[in-house]
N, C-alpha and C positions, 0 to 999 in steps of 0.2 A: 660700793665694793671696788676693792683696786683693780688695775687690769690682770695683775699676777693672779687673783683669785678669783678672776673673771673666765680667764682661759683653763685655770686647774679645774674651775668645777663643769667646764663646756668637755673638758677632755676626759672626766670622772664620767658624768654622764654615758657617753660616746652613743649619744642618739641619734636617729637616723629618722630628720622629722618627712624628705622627701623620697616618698616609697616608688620604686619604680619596676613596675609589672611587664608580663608578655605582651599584651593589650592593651595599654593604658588608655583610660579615657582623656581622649583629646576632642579639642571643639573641632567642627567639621571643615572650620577654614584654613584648618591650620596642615590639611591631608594635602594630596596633590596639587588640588588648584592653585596654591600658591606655590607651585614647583617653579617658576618661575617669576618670582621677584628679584629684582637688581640684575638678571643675566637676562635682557630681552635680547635676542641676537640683535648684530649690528648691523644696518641697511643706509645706501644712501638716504634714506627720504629722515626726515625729522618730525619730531613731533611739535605742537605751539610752545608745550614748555621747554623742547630741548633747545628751538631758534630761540627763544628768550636767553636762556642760560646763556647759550654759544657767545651771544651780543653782552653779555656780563662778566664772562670768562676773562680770566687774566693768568698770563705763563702759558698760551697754549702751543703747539709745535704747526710748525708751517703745514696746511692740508689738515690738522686735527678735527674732527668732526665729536662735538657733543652728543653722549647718547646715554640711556638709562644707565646707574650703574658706576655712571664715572666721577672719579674724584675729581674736581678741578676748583681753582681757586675764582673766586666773584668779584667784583667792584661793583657792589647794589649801585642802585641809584640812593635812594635813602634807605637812616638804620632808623627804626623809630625806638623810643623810648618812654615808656611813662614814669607813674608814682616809682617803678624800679630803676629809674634814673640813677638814684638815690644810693642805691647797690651798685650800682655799675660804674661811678666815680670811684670809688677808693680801690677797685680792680684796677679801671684804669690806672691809677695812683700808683700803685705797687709796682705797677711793670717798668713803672720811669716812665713815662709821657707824660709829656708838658703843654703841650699842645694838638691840637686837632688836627690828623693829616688832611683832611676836605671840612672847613668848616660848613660848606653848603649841603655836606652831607646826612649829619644826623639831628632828628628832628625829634625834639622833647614836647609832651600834652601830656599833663598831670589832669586826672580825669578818674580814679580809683576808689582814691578816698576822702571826698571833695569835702563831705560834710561834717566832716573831722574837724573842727576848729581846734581841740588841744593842742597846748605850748610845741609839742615836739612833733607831731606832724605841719606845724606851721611852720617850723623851725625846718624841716626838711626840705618843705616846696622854695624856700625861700635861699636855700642853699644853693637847690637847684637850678632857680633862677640866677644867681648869682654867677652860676660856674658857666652858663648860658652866656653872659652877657661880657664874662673874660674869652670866653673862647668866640662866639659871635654867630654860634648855631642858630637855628631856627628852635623860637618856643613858645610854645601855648599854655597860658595860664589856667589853673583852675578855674570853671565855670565857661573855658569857650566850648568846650563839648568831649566827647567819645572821643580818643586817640583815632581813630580808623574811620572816625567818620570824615575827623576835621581832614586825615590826609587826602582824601578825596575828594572835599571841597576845595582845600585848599591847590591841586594839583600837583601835590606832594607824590602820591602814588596815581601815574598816569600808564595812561595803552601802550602795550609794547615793552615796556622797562619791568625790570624788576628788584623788587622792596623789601626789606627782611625787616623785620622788627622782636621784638624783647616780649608778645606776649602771642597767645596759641589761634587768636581770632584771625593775626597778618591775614589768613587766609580770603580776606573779605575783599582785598583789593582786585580780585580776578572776576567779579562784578563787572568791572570796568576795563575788561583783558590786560590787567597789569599783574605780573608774575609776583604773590604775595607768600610770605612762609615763614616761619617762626624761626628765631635761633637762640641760643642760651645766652645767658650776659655778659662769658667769657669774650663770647662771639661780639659780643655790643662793644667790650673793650678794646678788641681787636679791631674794629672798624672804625672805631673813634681814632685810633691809634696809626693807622695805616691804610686804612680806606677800604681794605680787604678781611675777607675769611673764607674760608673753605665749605664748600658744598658737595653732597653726592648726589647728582641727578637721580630722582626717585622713579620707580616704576610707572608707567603713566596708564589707568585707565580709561576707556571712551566711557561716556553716558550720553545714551543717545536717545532724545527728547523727542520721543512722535506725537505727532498730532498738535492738539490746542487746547488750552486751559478752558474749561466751562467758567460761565459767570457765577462768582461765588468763592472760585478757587484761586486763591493766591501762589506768591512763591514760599511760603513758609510752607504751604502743605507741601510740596512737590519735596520740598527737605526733608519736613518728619516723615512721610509718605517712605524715600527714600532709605533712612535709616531706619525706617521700621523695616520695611522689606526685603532687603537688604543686609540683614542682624548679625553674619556671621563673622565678619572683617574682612568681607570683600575688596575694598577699598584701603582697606588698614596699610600705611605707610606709602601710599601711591601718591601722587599728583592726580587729579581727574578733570578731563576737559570735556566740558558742554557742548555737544553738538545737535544736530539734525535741525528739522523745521518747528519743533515745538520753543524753540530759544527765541522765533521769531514771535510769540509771542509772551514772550518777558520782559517788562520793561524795567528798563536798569533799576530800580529798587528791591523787585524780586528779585535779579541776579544778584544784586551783592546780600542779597540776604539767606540765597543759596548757597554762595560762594562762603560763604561765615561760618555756617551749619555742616561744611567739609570736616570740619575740624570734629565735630561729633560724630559724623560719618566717622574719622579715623584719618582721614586724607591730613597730607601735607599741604597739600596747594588746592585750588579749584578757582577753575578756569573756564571763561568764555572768551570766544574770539570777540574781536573789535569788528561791529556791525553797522548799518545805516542807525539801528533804533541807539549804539551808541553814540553815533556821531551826530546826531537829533540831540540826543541830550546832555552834550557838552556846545553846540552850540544855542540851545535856547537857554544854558546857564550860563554862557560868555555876556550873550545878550543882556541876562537878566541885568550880572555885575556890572555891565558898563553902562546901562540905565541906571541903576540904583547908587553906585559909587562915586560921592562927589571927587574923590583924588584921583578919579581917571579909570585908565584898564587895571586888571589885575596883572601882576608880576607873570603868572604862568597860567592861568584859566580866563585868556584875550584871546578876541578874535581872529587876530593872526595867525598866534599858535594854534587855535581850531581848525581856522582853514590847512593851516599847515600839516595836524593831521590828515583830515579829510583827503586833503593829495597823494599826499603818502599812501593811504590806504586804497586809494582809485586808482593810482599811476602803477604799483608796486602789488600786488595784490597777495601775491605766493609769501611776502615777506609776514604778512598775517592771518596766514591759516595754516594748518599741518598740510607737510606734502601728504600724495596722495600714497604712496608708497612706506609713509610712517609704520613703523610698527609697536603698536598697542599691547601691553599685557594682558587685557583684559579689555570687552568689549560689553557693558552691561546696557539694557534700553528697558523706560519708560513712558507709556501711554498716558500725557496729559491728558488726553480726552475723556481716557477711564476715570479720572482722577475725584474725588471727592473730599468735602475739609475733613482733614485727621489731626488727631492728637494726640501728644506724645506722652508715653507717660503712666502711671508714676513713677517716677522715680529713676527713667531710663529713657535713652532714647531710643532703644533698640525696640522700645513696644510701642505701637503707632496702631489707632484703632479708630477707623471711622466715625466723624462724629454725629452718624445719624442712629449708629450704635449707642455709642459712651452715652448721650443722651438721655436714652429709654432708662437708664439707672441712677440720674439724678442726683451725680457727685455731686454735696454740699460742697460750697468752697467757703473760706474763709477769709480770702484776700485774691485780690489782681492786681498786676502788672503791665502795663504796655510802657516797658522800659530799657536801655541797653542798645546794643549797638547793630544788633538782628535788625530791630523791628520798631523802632523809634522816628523815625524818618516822616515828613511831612507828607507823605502818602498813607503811610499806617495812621498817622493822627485823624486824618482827613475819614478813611476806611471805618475809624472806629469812631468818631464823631455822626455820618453818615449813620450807622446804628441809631443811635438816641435820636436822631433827627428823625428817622421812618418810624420810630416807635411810637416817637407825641404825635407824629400823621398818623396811625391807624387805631392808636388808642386817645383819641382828644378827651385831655381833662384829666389823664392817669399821668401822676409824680413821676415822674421819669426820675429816680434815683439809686444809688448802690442801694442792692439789698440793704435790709437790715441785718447786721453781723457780717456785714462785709467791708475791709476798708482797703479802698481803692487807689492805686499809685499810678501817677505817669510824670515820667520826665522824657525831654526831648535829648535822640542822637547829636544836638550841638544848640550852638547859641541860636545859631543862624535856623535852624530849623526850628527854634520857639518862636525866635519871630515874624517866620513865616508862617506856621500854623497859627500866632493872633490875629493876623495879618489878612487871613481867610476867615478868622472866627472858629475855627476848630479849637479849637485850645479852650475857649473859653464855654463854648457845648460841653467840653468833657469838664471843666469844672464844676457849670451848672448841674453837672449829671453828678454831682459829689466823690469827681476826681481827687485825689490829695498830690499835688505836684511838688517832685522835686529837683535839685538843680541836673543842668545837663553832664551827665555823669553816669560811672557802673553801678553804683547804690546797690541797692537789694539782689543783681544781678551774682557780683562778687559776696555777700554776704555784707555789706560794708552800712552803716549810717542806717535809718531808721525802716521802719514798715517790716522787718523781717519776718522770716514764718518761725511760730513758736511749737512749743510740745502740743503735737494732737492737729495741729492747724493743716487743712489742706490751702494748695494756691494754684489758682491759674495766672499762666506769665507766657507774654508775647517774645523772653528772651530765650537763649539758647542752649542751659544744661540746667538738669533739673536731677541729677543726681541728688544722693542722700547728705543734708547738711551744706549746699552750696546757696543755697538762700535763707539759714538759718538753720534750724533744731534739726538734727539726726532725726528724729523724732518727729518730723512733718513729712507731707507728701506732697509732692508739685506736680503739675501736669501743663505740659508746652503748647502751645496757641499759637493762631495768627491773631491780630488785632483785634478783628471786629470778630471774632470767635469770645476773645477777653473781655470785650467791653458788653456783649450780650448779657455772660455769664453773672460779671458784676451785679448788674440789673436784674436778675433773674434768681441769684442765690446758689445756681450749679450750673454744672459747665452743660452749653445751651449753644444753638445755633443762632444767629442773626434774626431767622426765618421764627424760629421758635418763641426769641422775644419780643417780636415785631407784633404775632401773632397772641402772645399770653399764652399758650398751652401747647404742650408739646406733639408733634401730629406723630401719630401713632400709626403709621404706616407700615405694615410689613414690607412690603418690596423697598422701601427706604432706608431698613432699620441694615438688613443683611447684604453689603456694599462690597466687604472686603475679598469674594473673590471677580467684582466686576473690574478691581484695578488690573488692567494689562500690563506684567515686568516682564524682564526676562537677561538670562546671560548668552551671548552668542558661543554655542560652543564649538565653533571651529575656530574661532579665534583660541579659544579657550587651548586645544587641541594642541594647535600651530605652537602657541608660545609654549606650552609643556614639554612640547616635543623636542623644539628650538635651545632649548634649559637642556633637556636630557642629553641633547648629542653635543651640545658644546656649540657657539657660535662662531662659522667660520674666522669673522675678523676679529675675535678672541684673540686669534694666531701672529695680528700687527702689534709687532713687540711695542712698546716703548718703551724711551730711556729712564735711565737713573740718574739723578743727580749726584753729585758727591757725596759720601757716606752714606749710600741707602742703599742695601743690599738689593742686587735684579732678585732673588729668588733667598728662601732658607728654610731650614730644616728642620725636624725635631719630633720626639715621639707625639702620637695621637693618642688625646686624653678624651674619651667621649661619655658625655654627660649627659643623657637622653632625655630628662626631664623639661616639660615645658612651663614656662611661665616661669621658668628661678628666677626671682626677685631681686635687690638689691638686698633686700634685708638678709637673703639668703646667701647672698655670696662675701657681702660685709655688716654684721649684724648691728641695729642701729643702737644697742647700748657702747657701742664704742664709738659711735658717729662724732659725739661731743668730745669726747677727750684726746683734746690737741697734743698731745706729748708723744701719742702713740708712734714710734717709730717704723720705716719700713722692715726691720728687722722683725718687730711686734707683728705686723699686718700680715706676715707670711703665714704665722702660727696661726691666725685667726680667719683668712680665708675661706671661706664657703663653709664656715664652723655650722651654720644652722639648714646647711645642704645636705654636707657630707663631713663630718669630724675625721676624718678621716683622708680630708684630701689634701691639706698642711704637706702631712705624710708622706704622700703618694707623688706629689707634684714635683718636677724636675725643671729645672733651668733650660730654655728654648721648647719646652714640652707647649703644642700646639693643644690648643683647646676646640673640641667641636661641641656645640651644645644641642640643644631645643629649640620650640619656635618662642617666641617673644622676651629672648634673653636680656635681663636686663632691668624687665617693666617695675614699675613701682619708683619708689621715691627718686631724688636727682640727684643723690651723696654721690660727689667725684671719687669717694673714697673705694666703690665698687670697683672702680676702673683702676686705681693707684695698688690698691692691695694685689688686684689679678698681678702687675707689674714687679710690686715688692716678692711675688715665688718666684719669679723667674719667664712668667706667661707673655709672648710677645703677639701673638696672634690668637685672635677667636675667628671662629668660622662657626654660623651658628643656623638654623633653617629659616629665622628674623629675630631683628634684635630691636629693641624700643629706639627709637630715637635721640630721645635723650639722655640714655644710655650712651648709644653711640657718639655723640656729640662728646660726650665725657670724655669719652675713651681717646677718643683722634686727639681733642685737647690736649690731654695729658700723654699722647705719644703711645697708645694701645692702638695697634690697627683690630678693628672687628671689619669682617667681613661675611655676606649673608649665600648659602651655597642647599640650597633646600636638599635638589638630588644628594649630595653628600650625606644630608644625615639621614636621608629613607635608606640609603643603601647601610651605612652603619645599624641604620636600625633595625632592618632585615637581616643583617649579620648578626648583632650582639645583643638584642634586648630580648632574652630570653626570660621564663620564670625565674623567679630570685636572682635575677641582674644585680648588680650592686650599684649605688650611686654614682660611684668614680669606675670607670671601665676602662683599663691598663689595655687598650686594644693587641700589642705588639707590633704594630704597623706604626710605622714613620711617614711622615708627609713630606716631600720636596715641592714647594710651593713656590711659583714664578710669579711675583709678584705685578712686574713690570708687564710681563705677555700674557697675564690673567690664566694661570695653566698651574693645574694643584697634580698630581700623581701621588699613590698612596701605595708602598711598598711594602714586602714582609722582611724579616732578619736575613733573608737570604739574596735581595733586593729584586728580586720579581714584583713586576708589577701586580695589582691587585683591581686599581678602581685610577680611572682619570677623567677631568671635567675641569671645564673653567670656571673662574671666580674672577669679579671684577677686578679691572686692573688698577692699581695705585698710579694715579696720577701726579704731576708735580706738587701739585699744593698739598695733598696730603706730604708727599713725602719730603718737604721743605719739614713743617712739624713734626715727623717722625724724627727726622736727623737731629731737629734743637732739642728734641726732649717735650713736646707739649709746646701750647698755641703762646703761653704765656713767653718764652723763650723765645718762640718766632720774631713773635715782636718787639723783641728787645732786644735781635738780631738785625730785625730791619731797620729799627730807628739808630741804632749805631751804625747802621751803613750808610745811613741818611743823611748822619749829622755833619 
């Protein structure tokens, strides 16, 4: 259908698919508690991620202090990239770069779609490689391992710096207290291009780890434990830093396997500080390398640089940890000690169920996993080997093998980590135990290459999302494990404990079975309190203006459009049957605007009219065309109660400021969302919005004040991209000042 007859019959129609009531049902995180995200008031003290940031920052103003909230522009240490390399070339290409502003910068490991031998997946990697070898980046071929693993092997992603990369796991590197976090590919071409991109310091919540891990319980449980418990989007678009005494006993494999599983929590970043137990184990891996490597130290994981940590961290010590005076959005704690192995699942990680429970019910499985970048690591092999080893000790003479009707996968988080687990004889326990191995890579994790789950099939997997159709068929069910949880299972036929298969029959133990109120969580709520309150009255140093650059307005104006609804989608605000069709003009985009919202808001919408939304505006697919079409009516500003992320990325890119003001829309909300509310709500209130001094005032026709609060300030770097028109102009701005 053309698009002329695409819009006549959306406007024939004039349906109204998002119904919006007195009371709407909203999820429970989406109420107050999160009155404060991106406005934490501003305090001298900082937090781990804001000193990270601060040390990455670039344009900042003499005395500028880092804090939640703020726009500012980054110089990572590395961008990484994988198999989406691929995509991120010809962006690059387009902008006019010719060259790598920091070759030492960006750091390529094709790891995806390894198993793919066809012509034109071969034909990519090798592209890849090529553009590698003119420009002189760092790259890792297919088969050295997991992107995220090898950077931290490699000491790509080291303590203290911080790493952005091209896919949503980045988050793994805070294992190792390095500041890790995802950004779009626009972003990747940006930093190929220039060395920089823009950041908003995200909310930061504490989690604060009491007590000690019983034996038995790993760091994968303390994650799915966490996201089960935790279910509502507590953490959703935060940074979160690991603290207390129970960190003391996680050794760096569980952390970055905590650290990984933020990203299913919802978080942006997660973070542990730099410890004894880390500096232990960067220097017993300096050691290893320079025992084992005939061509000497390593470039960047040598004993030097270890010790040279180490000093740093003893001499300096305030430089790696939050002050004490930081302030926290949110302050959530968990009782390792309550803790017992859970698992996640089906089909979500928001459901986390003890597995002395899941057990007594005797999921058949159909396939396992110890695969991916979670939980592949030569401790998990070692963990889940150790298994089959206690079982031929208490069962002598009983086959130790996968069930029957079970077919069993394991590949290793890197090269290096396969051949260390032959190296111990692990590797080849789980073979003889009728492992089917494959190369080091995401395989089954991403859906990609063999062992997938089919119609009907259940799987247990040691990796990190087990949504519907992410390891294969819609139509399967998965459920999330630690290692030696998976490798029971295998052997047993259903998801089973260690203890269970050791022993051949499941102990049936009532005080056993019923575990899930002995786990101790909790939210502190006077933290909770404080930062609400902090949101509602506006944060003093809200009031330290800052400046504008040339062309970027300090403040602007325009009617308030408020859209109450939550969760509006991309599809809802640019509907994806025009996503494809490249001719569609910004003229066209205006007409079609929020067509599967409101048909009705094309209409309504006026040039500089301020947009206020819902909470999670945005969510769903990553069509820039969301963000370009709000732009093609006239929409310069959204202020929304949170917006997806990579939404917001879209939006800054292409020269949309969103910005997140929760108070703002409970007070709209309390004002205007009455019975029969209409989707588009013509407030008659105007917004004078100061950009620069983070200060919004909402006035009536007769310019009387009505409601005022701050919203995060625009900082340079955002507003260098606002001025070119989106990030792609930026830097083609910058490289012509360069040249």
């Amino acid at each position: 259908m053309s698009f002329k007859l695409l819009v006549a019959a959306a406007a024939a129609r004039r349906v109204r698919p998002f119904s919006v009531s007195a009371a709407p049902r909203r999820h429970p995180a989406l109420d107050a508690k999160r009155g404060f995200s991106f406005t934490s008031p501003r305090r001298n003290g900082q937090t781990l991620v804001e000193k990270i940031a601060q040390q990455h920052a670039v344009g900042l103003s003499e005395g500028e202090v880092v804090h939640s909230g703020d726009f500012i522009g980054i110089r990572p240490r590395h961008i990484m990239t994988h198999d989406n390399t691929g995509a991120v070339i010809p962006k690059f290409n387009s902008i006019g770069a010719t060259k790598l502003a920091d070759p030492q910068q960006p750091v390529f490991a094709l790891d995806h779609d390894i198993q793919n031998k066809g012509e034109k997946n071969i034909a990519k990697y090798q592209s890849i490689e090529r553009f590698s070898k003119l420009h002189g980046n760092r790259f890792y071929p297919a088969g050295r391992g997991i992107a995220h693993q090898v950077l931290v092997e490699e000491g790509h992603a080291w303590p203290g710096t911080m790493v952005v990369g091209s896919d949503s796991h980045s988050n793994m590197y805070g294992g190792i207290g390095c500041l890790g976090t995802p950004v779009v590919r626009t972003d990747a071409a940006a930093i190929w291009a220039t060395s920089q991109t823009w950041w908003q310091a995200p909310p930061v919540a504490k989690v604060e780890l009491r007590g000690q891990l019983p034996a038995g319980v790993v760091g994968k449980d303390v994650i799915v434990a966490l996201c089960g418990l935790f279910a509502k989007d507590e953490v959703l678009n935060h940074a979160v830093e690991f603290v207390g005494e129970g960190t003391r006993s996680l050794v760096v494999e569980d952390r970055l396997a905590i650290a990984n599983m933020t990203t299913e929590w919802g978080a942006l970043a997660g973070l542990f500080s730099v410890d004894e137990i880390t500096l232990q184990w960067y220097e017993a891996r300096a050691k290893r390398i320079a025992e084992t490597d005939a061509g000497g130290s390593h470039p960047i994981v040598n004993q030097g640089a270890v010790a040279a940590l180490r000093k740093s961290v003893e001499s300096d010590p305030a430089r790696w940890r939050p002050d004490e005076d930081a302030v926290y959005a949110k302050h959530l704690w968990l009782d390792l000690g309550s803790l017992t192995p859970h698992v996640s699942g089906p089909d979500t990680v928001k459901t986390a169920t003890p597995l002395a429970e899941l057990e007594q019910k005797k999921v058949a499985i159909n396939k396992a996993y110890i695969v991916s970048c979670v939980n592949s690591r030569a401790k998990d092999l070692r963990e889940a080997a150790n298994v089959i080893r206690a079982i031929k000790q208490a069962r002598p003479g009983y086959a130790v093998n996968a069930s029957e009707g079970v077919s069993w996968y394991v590949a290793a988080a890197s090269s290096q980590v396969q051949a260390d687990a032959q190296a111990s004889g692990d590797w080849q326990v789980l073979v003889d135990a009728g492992a089917k191995t494959l190369p080091p890579g995401c395989g089954p994790c991403i859906g990609l290459g063999v062992g997938l789950l089919k119609d009907g099939e259940v799987g247990i997997s040691a990796t990190n999302r087990n949504y519907k159709g992410r390891m294969g068929s819609k139509k399967a069910h998965t459920y999330l494990a630690s290692p030696a949880v998976v490798a029971a299972s295998a052997v047993e036929g259903y998801i089973c404990s260690p203890a269970t298969a050791i022993k051949g029959a499941i102990e049936r133990n009532a005080a056993s079975i019923s575990t899930t109120q002995r786990v101790l969580f909790g939210i502190e709520q006077a933290v909770v309190a404080a930062a609400a309150k902090a949101d509602s009255d506006g944060s003093a140093s809200a009031a330290a203006t800052g400046s504008a650059i040339d062309g970027f307005p300090e403040s602007l104006s325009g009617r308030v459009i408020f859209l109450p609804a939550d969760n509006l989608n991309t599809d809802g605000i640019y509907p994806g049957k025009y996503t494809y069709q490249d001719d569609i003009t910004r003229d066209q985009m205006k007409l079609i605007v929020m067509e599967n919202y409101d048909p009705e808001f094309s209409r309504l919408v006026q040039r500089n009219d301020v947009v206020v939304a819902g909470a999670n505006f945005g969510t769903g697919s990553s069509r820039e065309q969301a963000a370009t079409a709000l732009l093609a009516a006239g929409v310069r500003l959204v202020i929304c109660e949170s917006a997806s992320e990579t939404f917001k990325r879209n939006a800054v890119n292409n020269g949309l400021l969103v910005l997140e003001s929760p108070a703002l829309v409970k007070w709209l909300r309390d004002r205007y969302q009455k019975p029969g509310a209409e989707p588009t709500i013509i407030t008659g209130l105007n917004a004078r919005v100061e950009l620069t001094a983070g200060r919004l005032m909402l006035v009536d026709e007769s310019g009387n004040s009505e409601y005022t609060g701050s919203i995060p300030r625009i900082g340079k770097a955002a507003q260098e991209i606002i001025v070119a028109g989106g990030l792609e102009n930026w830097v083609r701005n910058r490289m012509a000042a360069s040249a």
